[in-house]
KETI-969955 format. One record per atom (N, C-alpha, C): residue in three letters; x, y, z. Coordinates in steps of 0.2 Angstrom, whole numbers, plus 5000, padded with zeros to 4 digits. Example, Ala and Ser with C-alpha at 12.3 -4.5 7.8 and 13.67 -1.06 7.14 Angstrom:
% residues 2
ala506649725039;ala506249785039;ala506649845039;ser506449895035;ser506849955036;ser506450005039;
//
This chain:
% residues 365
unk500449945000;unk500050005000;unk500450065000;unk501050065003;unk501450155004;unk501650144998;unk502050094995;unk502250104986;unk501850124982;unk501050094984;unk500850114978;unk500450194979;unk500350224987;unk500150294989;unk500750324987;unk501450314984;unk501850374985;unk501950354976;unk501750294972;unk501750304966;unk500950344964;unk500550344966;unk499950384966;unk500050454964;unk500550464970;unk500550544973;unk501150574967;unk501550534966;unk502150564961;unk501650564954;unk501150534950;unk500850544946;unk500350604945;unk500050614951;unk499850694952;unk500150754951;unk500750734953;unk501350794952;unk501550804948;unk501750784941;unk501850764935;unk501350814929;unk500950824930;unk500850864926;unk500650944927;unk501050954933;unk501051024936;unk501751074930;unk502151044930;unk502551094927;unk502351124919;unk502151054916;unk501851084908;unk501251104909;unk500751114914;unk500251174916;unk500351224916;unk500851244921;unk501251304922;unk501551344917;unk501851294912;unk501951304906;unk501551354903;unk501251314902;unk500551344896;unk500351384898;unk500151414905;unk499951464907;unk500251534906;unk500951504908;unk501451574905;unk501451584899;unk501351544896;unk501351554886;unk500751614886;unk500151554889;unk499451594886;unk499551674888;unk499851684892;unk499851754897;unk500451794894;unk500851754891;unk501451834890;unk501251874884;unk501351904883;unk501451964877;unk501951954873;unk501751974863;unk502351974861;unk502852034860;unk503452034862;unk503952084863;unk503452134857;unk503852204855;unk503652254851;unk504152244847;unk504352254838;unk504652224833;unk505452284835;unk505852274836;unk506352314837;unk506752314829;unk506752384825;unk506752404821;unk507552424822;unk508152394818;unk508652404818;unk508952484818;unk509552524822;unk509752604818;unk509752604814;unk509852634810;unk509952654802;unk510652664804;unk510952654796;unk511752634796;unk512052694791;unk512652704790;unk512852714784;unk513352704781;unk513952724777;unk514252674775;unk514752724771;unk515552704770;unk516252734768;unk516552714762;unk516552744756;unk516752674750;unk517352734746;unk517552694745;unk518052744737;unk518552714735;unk519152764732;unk519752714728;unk520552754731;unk520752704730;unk521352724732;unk521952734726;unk522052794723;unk522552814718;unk523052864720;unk523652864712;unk523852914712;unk523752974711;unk524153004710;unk524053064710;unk523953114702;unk524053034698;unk523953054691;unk523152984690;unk523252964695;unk522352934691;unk522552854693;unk523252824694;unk523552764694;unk523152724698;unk522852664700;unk522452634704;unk523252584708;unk522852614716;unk523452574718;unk523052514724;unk523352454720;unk522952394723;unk523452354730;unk522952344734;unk522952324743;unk523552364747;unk523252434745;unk523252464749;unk522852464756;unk523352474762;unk522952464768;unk522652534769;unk521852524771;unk521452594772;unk521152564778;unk521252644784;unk521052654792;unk520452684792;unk520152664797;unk519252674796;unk519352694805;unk519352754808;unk519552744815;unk518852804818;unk518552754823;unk518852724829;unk518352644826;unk518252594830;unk517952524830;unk517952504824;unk518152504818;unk518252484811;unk518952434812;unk519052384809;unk519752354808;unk520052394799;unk520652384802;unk520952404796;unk520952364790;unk520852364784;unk520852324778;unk521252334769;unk521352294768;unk521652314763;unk521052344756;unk521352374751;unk520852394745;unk520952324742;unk520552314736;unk520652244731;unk520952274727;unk520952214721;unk521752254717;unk521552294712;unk520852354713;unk520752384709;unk520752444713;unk520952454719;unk521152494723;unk520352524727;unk520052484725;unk519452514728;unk519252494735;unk518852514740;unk518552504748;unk517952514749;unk517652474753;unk517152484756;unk516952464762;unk516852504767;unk516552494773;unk515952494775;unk515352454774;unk514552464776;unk514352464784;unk513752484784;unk513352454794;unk513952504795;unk513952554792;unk514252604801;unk513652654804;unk514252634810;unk513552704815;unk513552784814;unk512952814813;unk513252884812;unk513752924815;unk514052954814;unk514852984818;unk515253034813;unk515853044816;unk516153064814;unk516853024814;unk517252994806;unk517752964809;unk518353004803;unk518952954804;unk519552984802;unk519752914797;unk519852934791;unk519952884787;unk520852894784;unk521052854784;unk521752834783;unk521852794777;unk522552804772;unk522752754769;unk523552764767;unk523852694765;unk524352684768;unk524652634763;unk525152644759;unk525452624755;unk526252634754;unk526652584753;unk527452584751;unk527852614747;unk527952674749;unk528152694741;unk527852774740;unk527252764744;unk526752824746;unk526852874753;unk526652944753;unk526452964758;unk525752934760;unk525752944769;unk525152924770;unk524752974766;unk524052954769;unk523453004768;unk522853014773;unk522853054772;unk522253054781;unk521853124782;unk520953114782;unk520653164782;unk519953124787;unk519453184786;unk518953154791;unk518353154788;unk517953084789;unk516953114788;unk516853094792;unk516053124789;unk515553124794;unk515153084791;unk514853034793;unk514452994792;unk513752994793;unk513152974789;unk512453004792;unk511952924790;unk511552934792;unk511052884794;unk510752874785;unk510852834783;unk510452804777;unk510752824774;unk511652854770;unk511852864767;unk512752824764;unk512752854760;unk513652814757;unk514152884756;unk514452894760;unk515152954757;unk515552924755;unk515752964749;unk516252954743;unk516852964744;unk517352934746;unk517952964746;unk518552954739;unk518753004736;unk519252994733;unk520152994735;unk520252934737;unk521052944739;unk521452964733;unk522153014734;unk522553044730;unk523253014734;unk523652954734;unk524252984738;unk524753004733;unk525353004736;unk525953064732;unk526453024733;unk526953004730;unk527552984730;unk527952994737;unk528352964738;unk528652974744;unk529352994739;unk529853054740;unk530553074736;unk530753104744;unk531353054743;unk531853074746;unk532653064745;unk532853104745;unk533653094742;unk534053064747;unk533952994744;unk534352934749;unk535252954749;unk535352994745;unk536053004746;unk536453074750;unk535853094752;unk535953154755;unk535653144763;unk535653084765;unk535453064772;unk536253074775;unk536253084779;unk536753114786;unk536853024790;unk537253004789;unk537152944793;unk537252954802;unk536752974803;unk536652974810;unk536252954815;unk536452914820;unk536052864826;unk535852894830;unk535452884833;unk535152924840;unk535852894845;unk536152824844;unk536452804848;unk537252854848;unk537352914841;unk537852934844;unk538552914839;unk539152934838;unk539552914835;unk539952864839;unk539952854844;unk540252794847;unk539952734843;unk539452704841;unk539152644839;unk538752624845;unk538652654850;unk538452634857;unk537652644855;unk537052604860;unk536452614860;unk536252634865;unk536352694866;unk536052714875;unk535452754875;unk535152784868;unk534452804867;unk534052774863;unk533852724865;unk533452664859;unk532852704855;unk532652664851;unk531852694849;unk531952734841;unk531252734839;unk531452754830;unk531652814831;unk532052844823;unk532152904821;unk531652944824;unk531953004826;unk531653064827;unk531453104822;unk531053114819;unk530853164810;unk530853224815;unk531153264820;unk531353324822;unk532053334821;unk532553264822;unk533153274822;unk533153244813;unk533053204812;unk533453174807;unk532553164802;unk532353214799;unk531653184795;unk531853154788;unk532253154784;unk532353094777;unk532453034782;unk532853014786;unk532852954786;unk532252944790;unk531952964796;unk531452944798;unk530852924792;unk530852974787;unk530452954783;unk530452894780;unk531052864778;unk531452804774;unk531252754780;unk531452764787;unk531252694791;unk530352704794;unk529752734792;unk529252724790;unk529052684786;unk529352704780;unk529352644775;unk529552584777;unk529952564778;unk530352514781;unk529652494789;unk529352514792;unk528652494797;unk528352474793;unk528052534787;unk527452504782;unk527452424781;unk528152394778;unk528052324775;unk527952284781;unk528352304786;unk528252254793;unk527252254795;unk527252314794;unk526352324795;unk525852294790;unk526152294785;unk525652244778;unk525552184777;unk526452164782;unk526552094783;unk526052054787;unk525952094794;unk525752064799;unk524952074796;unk524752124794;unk523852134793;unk523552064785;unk524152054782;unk524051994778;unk523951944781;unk524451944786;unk524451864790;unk523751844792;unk523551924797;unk522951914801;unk522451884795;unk522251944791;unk521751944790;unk521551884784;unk522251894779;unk522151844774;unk522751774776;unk522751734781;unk523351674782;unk523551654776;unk524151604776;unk524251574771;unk524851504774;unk524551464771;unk524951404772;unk525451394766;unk526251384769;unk526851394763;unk527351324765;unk527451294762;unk527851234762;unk528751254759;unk529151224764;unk529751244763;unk530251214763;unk530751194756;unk531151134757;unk531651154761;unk532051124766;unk532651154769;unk533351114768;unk533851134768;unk534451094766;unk534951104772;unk535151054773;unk535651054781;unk536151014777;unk537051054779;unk537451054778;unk538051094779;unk538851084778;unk539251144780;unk539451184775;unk539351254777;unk539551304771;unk540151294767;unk540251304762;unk540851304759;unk541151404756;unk541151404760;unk541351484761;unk541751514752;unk542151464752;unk542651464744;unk542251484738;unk541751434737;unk541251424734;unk540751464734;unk540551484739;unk539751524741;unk539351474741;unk539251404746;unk538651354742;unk538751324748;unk538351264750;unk537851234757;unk538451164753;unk538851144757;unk538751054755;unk538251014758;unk537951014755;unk537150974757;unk537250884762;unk537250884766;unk537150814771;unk536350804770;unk535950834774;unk535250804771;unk534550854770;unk534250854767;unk533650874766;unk532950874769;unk532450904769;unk531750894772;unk531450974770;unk530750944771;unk530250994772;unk529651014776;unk529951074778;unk529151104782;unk528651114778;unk528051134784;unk527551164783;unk527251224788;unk527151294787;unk527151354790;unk526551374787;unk526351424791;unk525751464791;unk526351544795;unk525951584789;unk526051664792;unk525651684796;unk525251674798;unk525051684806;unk525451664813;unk525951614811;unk526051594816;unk526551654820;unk526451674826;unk527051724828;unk527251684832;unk527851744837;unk528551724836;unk528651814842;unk528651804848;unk528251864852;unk529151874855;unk529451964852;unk530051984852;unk529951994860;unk530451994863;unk530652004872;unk531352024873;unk531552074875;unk532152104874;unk532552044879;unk533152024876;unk533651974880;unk533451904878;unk532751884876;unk532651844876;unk532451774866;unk532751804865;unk533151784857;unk533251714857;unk533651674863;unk534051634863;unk533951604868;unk533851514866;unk533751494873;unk534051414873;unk534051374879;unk534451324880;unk533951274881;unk533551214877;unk532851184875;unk533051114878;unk532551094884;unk532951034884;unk532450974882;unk532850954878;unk532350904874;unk532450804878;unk532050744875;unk531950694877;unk532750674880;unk533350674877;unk533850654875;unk534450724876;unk534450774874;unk534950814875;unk534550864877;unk535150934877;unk534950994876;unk535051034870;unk534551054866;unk534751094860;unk534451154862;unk534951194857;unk534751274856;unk534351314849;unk534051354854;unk533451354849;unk533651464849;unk533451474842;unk533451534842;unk533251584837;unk532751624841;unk532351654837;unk532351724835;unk532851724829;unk533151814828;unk532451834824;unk532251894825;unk531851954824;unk532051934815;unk531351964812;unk531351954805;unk531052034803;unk530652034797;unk530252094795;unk529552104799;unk529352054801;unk528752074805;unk528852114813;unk529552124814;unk529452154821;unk529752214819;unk529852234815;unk530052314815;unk529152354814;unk528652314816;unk528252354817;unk527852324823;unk528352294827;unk528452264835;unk528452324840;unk528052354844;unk528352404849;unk528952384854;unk529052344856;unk529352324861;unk530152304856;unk530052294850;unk530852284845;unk531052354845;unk530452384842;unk530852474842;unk531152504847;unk530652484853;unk530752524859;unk531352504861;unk531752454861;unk532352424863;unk532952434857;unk532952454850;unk533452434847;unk533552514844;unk534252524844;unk534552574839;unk534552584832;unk534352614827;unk534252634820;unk534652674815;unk534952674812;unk535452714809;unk535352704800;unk535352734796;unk535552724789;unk536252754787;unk536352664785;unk537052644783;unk537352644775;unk537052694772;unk536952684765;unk536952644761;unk537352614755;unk536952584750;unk537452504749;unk537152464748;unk537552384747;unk537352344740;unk537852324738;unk537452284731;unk537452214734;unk536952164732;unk536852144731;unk536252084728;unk536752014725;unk536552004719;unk536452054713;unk536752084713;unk536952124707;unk536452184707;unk536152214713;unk535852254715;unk535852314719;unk535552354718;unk535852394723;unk535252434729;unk535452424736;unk534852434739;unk535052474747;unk534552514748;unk534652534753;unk534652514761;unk535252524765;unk535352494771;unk535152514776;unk534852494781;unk534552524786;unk534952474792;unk535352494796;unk535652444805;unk534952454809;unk535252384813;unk534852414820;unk535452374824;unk535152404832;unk535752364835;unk535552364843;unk535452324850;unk534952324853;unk535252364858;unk534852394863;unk535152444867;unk535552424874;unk536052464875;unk536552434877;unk536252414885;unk535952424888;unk535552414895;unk535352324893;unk535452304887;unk535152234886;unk535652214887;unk535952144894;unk536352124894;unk536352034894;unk535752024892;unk535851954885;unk535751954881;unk535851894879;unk535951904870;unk535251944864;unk535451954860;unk534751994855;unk534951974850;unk534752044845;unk535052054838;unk535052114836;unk535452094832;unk535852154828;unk535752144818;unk535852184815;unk535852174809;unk535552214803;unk535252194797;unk535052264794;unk534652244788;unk534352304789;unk533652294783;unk533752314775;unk533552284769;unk533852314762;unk533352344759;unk532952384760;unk532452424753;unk532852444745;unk532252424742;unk532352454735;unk532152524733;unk532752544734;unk532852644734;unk532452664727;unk531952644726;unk531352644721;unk530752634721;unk530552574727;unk529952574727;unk530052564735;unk530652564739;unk530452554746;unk530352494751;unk530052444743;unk530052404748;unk530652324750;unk530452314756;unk530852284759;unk531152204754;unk531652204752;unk532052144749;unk532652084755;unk532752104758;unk532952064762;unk533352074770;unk533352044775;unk533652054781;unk534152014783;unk534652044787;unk534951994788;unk535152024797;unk535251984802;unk535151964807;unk535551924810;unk536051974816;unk536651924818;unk536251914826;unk536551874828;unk536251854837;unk536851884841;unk536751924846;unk537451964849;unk537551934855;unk538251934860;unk538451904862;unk538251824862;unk538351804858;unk538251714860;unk538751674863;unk539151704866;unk539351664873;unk539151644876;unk538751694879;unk538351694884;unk537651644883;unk537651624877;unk537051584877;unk537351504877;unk537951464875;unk538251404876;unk538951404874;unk539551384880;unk540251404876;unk540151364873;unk540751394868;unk540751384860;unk540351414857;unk539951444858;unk539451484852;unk539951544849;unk540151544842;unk540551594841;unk539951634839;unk539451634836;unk538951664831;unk538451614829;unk538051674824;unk537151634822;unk537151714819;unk537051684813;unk537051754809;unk536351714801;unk535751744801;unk535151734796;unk535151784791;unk535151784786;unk534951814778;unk534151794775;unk533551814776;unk533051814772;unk532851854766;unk532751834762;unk532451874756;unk531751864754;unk531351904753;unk530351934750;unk530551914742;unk529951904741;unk529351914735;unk529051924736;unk528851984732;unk528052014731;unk527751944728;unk527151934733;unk526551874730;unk526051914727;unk525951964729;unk525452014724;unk525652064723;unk525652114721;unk525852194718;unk525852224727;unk526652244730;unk526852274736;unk526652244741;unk526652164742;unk526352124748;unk526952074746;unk527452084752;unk528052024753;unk527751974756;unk528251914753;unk528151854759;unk528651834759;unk529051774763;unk529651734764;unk529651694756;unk530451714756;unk530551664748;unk531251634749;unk531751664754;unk532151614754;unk532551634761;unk532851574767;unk533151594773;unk533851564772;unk534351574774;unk535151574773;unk535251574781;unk535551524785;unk535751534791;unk536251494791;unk536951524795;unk537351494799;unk537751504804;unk537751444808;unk538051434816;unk538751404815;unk539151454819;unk539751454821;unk540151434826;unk540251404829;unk540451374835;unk541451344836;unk541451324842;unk542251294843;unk542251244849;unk542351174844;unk542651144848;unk543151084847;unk543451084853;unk544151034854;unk544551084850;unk544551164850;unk544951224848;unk545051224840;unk544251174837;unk544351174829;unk543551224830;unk543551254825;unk543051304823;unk542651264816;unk541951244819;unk541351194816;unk540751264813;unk540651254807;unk540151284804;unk539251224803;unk538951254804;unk538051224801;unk538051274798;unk537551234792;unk537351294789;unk536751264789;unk536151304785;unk535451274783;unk535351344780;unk534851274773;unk534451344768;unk533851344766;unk533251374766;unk532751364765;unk532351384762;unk531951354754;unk531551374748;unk531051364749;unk530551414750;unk530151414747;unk529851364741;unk529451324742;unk529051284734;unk528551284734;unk527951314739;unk527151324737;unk526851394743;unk526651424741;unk526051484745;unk525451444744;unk525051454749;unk524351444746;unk523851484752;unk523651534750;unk523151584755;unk522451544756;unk522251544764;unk521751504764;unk521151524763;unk521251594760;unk520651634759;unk520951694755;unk520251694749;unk520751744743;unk520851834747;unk521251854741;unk521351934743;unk520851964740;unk520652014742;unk520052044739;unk520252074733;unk519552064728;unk519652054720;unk519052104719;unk519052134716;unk518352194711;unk518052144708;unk517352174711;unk516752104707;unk516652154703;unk516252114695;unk516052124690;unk515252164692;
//
């Protein structure tokens, strides 16, 4: 009898909550239809100054806008904005910026026509001067001053821009790039890798790679040994706050290579940094500016394993699309001493596929 009074009693209770239910339905009200703001919207193109369409250019839409590139017909648009007043920016290699203001209104489209202008500067008439001083010392880190020195702060602008294009590509457009590497000892005589063995990676430009002043170089301990691992600065940290803020910049004038001739820029890391970093220099093309290759020593390496004598890197860009570099070839070699014989590694590495995981923006029909 209790089993079956307390099965009874749980069957009465059992249709209390979907009662309750329906009660609440029959009884609510429907909300009132909420009719979105009205939006408005930023479009236009980005040209020269003689009509030339200049394609993936980076255009700033500030404040709560991400930045983005034009497509390759240099055109932009921005839709769904809120009425306001903003600051519209564009920005290209080769270019002076450009930067003006709208206003933006409820149910409408502003038209902006971008004009940029050449960037001319007489790279031979640059004063090769550092903030660090004629000693070669670093004791005032941080970019050119354009009050003290304005040609070359202008020329290491340039030299931000590509750092800036690179990383806005990564984000926005990633790309997956396979790369064959060759491991063997330089032969210095020759100019050439004696090749031991071979293999290949697989990389994405997204991946970063977070600069830390002193902290370049490290001691890894892996299953079986300790190997050294080290991660010299490339083209994407010169538009790194914490790379600027820590290293010295001078324009070194001009270097051929490969039968080229391109504009030097050093850097060198502030002498307060007392582990290892890097040192090294960037090559613009004294025509269009933009960035062709770096090359990157690692300083004090003592301090990082004896025997380390050096660790010195060479990268070189291709434009994948009209003024957007990517990695196309890395040259490193490590210098060492031991049993008082001096041991070289080298490694080299090709580029053999891009492939963007999401296209760059194209002018629709």
């Amino acid at each position: 009898m209790s089993s079956r009074t307390r099965s009874d009693r749980s069957v009465q209770a059992r249709p209390a909550p979907a009662i309750l239910a329906i009660l609440l339905l029959v009884g609510a009200s429907p909300l009132p239809a909420q009719n979105p703001p009205p939006r408005g919207a930023v479009r236009g193109a980005v040209r020269t100054t003689l009509g030339d369409r200049i394609p993936y250019a980076v255009v700033i839409l500030e404040p709560g806008v991400p930045r983005r590139f034009s497509d390759d017909s240099g055109a932009f648009a921005f839709p769904g904005l809120a009425p306001g007043t903003y600051h519209l920016g564009a920005r290209q290699v080769g270019y002076k910026p450009f930067d003006t203001t709208v206003v933006v209104t409820a149910d409408s489209t502003v038209v902006v026509a971008v004009a940029l202008e050449h960037v001319v500067v007489q790279l031979e008439a640059i004063q090769v001067v550092a903030r660090s001083g004629s000693s070669g010392r670093c004791t005032a880190p941080g970019p050119p001053d354009p009050a003290v020195n304005p040609e070359f702060a202008a020329v290491f602008d340039q030299l931000r821009q590509n750092a800036e294009r690179y990383w806005l590509l990564a984000d926005s457009y990633p790309a997956i790039y396979r790369m064959e590497r060759r491991f063997g000892r330089p032969d210095n005589y020759n100019r050439r890798l004696a090749v031991d063995r071979t293999d290949t990676i697989e990389l994405r430009t997204d991946a970063r790679w977070q600069y830390a002043p002193g902290r370049v170089a490290t001691n890894v301990l892996g299953a079986r040994d300790i190997s050294l691992q080290v991660n010299l600065p490339g083209l994407p940290d010169f538009a790194d706050s914490a790379f600027l803020a820590n290293h010295c910049f001078r324009f070194a004038g001009f270097q051929e290579w490969e039968g080229r001739r391109y504009a030097r820029l050093d850097f060198r890391p502030a002498d307060a940094i007392a582990d290892p970093d890097a040192s090294g220099s960037a090559y613009l093309d004294p025509d269009t500016y933009l960035v062709r290759f770096t090359r990157v020593r690692l300083t004090k390496p003592d301090r990082v394993t004896a025997g380390l004598e050096g660790v010195e890197a060479t990268e070189a860009f291709r434009e994948v699309v009209p003024s957007l570099v990517v990695p196309d070839r890395i040259s490193s070699v490590q210098t060492s001493w031991a049993r008082n014989t001096q041991v070289q590694v080298g490694e080299e590495q090709r580029t053999v596929s891009f492939q963007f995981l999401r296209p760059l923006p194209v002018q629709r029909p």
